[in-house]
N, C-alpha and C positions, 0 to 999 in steps of 0.2 A: 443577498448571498450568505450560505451559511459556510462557516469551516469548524473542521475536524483535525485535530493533529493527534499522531499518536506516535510516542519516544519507546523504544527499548532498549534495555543495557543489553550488550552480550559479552563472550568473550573469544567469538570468533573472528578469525584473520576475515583482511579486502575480499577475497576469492569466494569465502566463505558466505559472508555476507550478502555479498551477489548473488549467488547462488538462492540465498534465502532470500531477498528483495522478488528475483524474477519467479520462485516455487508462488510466493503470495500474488504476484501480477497475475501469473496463469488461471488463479485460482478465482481469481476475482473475473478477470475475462471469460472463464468457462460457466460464471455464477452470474452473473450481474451483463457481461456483454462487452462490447469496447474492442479498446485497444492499447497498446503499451509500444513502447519504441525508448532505447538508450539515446542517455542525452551524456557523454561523456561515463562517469560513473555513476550517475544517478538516471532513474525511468520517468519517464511522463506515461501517464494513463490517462486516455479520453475517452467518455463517453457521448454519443451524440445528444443524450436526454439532460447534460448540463450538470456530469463530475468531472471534474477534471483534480488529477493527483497528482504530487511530484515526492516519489521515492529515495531518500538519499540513503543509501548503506553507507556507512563509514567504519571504523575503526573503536570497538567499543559501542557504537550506538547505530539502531534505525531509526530513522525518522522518515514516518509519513504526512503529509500536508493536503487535506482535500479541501476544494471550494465544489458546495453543491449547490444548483441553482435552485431556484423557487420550486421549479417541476419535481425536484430530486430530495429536498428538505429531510421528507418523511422517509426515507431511506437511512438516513444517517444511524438512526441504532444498530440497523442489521450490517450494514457497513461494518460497522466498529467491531461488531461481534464476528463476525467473517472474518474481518483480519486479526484481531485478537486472538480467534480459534486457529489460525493459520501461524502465525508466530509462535505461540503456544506449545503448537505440535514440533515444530522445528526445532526449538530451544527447549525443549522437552520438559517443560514447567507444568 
């Protein structure tokens, strides 16, 4: 199994962040497939080809965590760069 995590600072409130956590889920579901569902304040994202993510917006910081299975490996650059591009855009960097 492989993993991917990716940290960003910001300096957007709770509400905010969320906000920006679920714009990236959708973005990733309407690209890649899946699904997403809140787990308290933080998302799970599933795919059925073997990603599985867990999104935390916090206070100061995103953090996302993916485990991609064997099927999904080769995936992982454009992953990164899909959410990269998506954070990006939001945090207007």
């Amino acid at each position: 199994m492989s993993k991917l995590q990716i940290c960003r600072e910001h300096d957007l409130d709770q509400d905010q962040c969320q906000e920006m956590a679920e714009e990236l889920l959708q973005k990733l579901v309407g690209k890649f497939g899946g699904s997403y569902r809140a787990n308290g304040h933080n998302f799970n994202y599933k795919h059925t080809a073997g990603v599985n993510a867990e999104v935390e917006p916090k206070d100061g910081e995103l953090v996302v965590n993916v485990k991609l299975g064997m099927m999904t490996r080769a995936l992982a650059p454009q992953l990164e760069r899909e959410m990269n591009k998506v954070l990006d855009e939001y945090l207007g960097a």
